[in-house]
N, C-alpha and C positions, 0 to 999 in steps of 0.2 A: 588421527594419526598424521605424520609427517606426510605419509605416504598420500594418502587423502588429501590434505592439504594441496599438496604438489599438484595435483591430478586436476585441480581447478583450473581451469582457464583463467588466464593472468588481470583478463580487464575485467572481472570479477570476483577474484579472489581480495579478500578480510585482510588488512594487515594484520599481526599476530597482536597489536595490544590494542587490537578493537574487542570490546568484551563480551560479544556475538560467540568470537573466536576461542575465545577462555571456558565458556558455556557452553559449545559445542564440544569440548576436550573433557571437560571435568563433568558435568553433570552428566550421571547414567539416568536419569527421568523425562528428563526434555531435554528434549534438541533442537536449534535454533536454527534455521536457514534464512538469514535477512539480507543478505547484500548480493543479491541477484536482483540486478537493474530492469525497469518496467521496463518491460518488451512491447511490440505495437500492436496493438491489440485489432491490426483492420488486414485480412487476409485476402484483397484487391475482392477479384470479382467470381472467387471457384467457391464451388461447393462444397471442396473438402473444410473437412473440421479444420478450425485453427489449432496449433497445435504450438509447442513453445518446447522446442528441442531439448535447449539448453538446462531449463529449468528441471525438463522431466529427465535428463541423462545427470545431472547433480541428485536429482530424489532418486530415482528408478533403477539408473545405470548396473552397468556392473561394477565400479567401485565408490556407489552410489549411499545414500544414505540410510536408503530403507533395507538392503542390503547386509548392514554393519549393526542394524538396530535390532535392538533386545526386545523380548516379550514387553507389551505393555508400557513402553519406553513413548513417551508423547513426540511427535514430529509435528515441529512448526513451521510455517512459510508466512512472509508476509509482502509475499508479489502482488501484483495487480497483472492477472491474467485473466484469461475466459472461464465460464466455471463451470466446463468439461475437466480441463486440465486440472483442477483443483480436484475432480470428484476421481479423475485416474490414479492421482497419485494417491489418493485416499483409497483407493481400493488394493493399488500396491502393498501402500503399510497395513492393510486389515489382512493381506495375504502374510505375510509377516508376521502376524502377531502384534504387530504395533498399532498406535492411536495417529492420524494426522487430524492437525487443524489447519483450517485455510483461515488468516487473519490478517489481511489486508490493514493499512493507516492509512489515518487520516492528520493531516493540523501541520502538514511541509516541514521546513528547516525547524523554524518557531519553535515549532510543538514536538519534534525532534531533542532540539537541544534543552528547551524546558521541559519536559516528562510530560509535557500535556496533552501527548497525541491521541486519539479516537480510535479505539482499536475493536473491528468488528471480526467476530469468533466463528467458525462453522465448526460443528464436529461434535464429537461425540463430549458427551454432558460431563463425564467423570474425568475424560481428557482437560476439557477446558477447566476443571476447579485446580489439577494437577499444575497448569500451566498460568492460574490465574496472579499466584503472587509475581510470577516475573513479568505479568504484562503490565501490572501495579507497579513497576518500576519504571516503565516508558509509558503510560499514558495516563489520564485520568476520565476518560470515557471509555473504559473498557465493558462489552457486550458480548454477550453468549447470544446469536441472531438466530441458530436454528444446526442443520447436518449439515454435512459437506456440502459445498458448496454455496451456502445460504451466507458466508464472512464475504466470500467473491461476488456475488451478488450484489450485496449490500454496497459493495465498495465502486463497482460500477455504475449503480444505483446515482450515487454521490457523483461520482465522474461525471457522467450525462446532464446532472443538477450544474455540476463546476462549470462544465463547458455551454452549455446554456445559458446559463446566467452570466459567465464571461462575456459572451458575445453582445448580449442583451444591453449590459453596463458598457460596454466599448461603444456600440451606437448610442446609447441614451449621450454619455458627455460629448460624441461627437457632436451628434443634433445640438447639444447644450452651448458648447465653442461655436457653433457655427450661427449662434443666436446672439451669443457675445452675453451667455450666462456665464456668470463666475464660478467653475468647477465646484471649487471647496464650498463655496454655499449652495452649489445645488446639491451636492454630498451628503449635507447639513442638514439641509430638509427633506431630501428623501429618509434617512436613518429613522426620521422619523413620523415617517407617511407607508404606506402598502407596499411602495417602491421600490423601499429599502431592502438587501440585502448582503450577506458575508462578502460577495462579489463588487458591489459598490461600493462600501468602505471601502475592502482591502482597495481594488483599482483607481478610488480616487485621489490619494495622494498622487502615483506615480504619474497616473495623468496629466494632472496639474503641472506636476513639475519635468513630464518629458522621459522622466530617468527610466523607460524602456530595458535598455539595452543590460542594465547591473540587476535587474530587478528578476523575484522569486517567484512573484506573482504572475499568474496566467496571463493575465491584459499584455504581457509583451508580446 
């Protein structure tokens, strides 16, 4: 509803012919919650659970989604949160009567604007066939990983791998410049030696060429 809409926080709310926004409005089976921006997933040095306010007063709130949702009606998220918060709001909509998936992407802009993004699933089994043809629309690794929880997981999983291996590929070409090996062919033969990895490709053009600063890729 209008009303709904409104009630969003502005530096997260959908333009209206984003067609997240159309999907949220029209379809009574699945419901789409995708343009809630990653939040930091590092809660300093307390003990408290992390928690993600904003995410769960959009799902949970009182003019919230779970709230608004019909018996057996699928809710979907595809934040990259902690996967507490994915299992609350999943027990939210089971209060409700409704189905939630937590289904986190993967494959950045790219894989965004080409359909080929990596879409891992938690949730319940009959939920995810439910909501299977629309993720067939934005990805072509689409996965049913396990319950609640188990898409968030997964997708953190991957993060820890990104960020690792980022770092990993940012020192290896340093060492490599600092040897006065030529980037692009140390690239070349790691791709295809143990060495290689998604992180070394992707980071070693922009490497080579500096271009940091425009770049989509972690290495900046």
């Amino acid at each position: 509803s209008e009303e709904w809409y409104s009630s969003i926080p502005k530096d997260v709310r959908p333009r209206k012919d984003q067609p997240f926004y159309h999907l949220l409005a029209e379809n009574n089976e699945v419901t789409y919650e995708a343009y809630v921006s990653e939040q930091n997933l590092v809660n300093d040095d307390s003990d408290e659970p992390i928690k993600h306010p904003l995410i769960e007063e959009i799902f949970t709130g009182k003019k919230g989604i779970v709230g608004n949702a019909s018996k057996d009606q699928v809710l979907v998220y595809h934040c990259t949160v902690d996967i507490n918060t994915s299992k609350r709001c999943a027990s939210s909509a089971n209060e409700a009567g409704a189905i939630f998936l937590d289904a986190p992407i993967s494959g950045g802009p790219l894989g965004a604007s080409s359909g080929t993004l990596a879409i891992m699933v938690g949730g319940n089994k009959t939920g995810f066939e439910k909501a299977q043809p629309y993720f067939e629309r934005m990805g072509t690794n689409v996965k049913h990983m396990g319950p609640n929880g188990a898409g968030t997981a997964m997708k953190l999983i991957n993060q820890l791998l990104v960020g690792i291996n980022t770092v990993a590929a940012a020192e290896a070409f340093a060492l490599a410049n600092s040897a006065g090996v030529d980037i692009e062919l140390a690239a070349t033969l790691l791709g295809v030696s143990w060495g290689g990895s998604t992180m070394v490709e992707s980071s070693a053009p922009i490497t080579y060429s500096r271009q940091f600063a425009n770049s989509q890729d972690p290495v900046r």
